[in-house]
C-alpha positions in Angstrom: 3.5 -3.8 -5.7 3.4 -1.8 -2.0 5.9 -4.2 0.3 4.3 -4.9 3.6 7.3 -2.5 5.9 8.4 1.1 3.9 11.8 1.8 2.8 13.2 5.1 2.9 14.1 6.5 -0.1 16.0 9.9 -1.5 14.9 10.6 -4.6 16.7 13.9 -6.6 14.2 17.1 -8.0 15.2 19.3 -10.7 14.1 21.5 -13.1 15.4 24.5 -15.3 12.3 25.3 -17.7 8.9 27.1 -16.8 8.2 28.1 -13.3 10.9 25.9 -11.9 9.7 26.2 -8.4 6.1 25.5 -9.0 7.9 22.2 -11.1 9.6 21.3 -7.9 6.1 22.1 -5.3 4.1 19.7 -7.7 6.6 16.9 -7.7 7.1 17.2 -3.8 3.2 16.9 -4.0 2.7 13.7 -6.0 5.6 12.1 -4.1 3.7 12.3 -1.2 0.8 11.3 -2.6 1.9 8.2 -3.8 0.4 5.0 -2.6 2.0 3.5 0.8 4.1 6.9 0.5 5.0 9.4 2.9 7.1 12.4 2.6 9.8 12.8 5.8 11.9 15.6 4.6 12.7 17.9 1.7 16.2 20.1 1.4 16.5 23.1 0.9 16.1 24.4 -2.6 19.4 25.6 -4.5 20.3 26.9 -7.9 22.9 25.1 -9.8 24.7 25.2 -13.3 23.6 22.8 -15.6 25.6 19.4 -16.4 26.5 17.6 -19.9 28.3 20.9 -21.5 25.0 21.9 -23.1 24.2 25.8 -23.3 20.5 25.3 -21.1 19.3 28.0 -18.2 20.1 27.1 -14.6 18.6 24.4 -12.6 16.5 24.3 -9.2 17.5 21.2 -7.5 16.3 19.5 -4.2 15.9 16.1 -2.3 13.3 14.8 -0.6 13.7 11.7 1.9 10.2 9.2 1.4 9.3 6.5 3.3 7.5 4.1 0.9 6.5 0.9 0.7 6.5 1.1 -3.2 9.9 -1.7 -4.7 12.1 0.5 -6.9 10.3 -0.3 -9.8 7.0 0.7 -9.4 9.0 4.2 -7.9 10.9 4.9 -10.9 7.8 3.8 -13.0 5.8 6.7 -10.9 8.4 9.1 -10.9 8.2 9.2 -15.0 4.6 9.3 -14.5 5.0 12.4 -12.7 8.1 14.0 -14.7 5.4 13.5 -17.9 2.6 15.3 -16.5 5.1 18.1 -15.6 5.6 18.1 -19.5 9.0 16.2 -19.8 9.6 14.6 -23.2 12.8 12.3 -23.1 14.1 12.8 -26.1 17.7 13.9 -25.9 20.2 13.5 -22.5 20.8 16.5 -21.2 18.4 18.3 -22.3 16.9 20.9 -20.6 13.1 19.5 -18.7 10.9 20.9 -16.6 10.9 18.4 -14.2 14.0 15.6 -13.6 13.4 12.9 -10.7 16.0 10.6 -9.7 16.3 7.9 -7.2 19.4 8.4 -5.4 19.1 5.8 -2.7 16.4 3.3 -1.8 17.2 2.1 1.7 20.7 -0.1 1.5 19.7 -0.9 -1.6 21.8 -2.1 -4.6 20.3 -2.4 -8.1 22.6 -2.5 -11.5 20.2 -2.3 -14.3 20.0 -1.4 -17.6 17.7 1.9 -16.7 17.7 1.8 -13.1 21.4 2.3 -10.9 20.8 2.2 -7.2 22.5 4.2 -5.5 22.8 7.0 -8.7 26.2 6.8 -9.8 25.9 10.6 -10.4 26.0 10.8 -6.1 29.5 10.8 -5.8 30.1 13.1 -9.1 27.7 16.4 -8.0 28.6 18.4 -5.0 24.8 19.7 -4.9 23.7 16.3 -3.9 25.8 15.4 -1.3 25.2 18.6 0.4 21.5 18.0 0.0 21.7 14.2 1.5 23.7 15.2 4.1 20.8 17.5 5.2 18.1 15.0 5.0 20.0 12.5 7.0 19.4 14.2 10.0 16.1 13.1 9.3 17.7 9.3 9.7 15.8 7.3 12.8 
């Protein structure tokens, strides 16, 4: 459903297999190109080590700040949609993927279910994140 007025959203890009940067330039792409979707902002693009313990190469992370009019939903839905044809399989948590999207924040949102948390809980827990909202929010009307 595409709400009459657009949100804005941050939503989380990573990736640490394949041609992580190309992973990252594709999802920024289909953001964008998402119905009642437009792309304000992206952060700069930073190397990190990977979390959950597991031995896995390095990650490429980056936000992006959207205003949509897409609910949460139908974003989450779409950002699976677009981590698939990137050739993620979720099989296993924290497992290494070519592409990882996350919804980080959706406007003042707050949304406590079973396979959507809004804001992320993981916000508060990596460093990367915070440094990356902080640099989109300069973005903030």
């Amino acid at each position: 459903m595409v709400a009459a007025t657009a949100e804005r959203v941050y939503v989380a890009l990573g990736s640490n297999l394949g041609d992580r940067a190309v992973h990252l330039a594709e999802a920024r792409a289909a953001l964008a190109s998402l119905p009642g979707t437009r792309l304000v902002a992206a952060s700069a693009v930073e190397e990190t080590a990977p979390l959950g313990g597991r031995p896995q190469p390095a990650y490429l992370n980056q936000m992006v700040l959207l205003e949509t009019r897409l609910g949460p939903r139908e974003l989450l839905e779409a950002c699976h949609t677009i981590e698939h044809a990137a050739g993620r399989v979720r099989a296993e948590r924290w497992a290494s993927r070519p592409l990882d999207l996350d919804i980080v924040r959706y406007g003042d949102r707050r949304i406590d279910e079973p396979d959507l948390i809004i804001p992320h809980p993981g916000l508060v827990h990596r460093d990367f994140w915070q440094r990356e909202l902080a640099e989109l929010q300069s973005h903030e009307r």
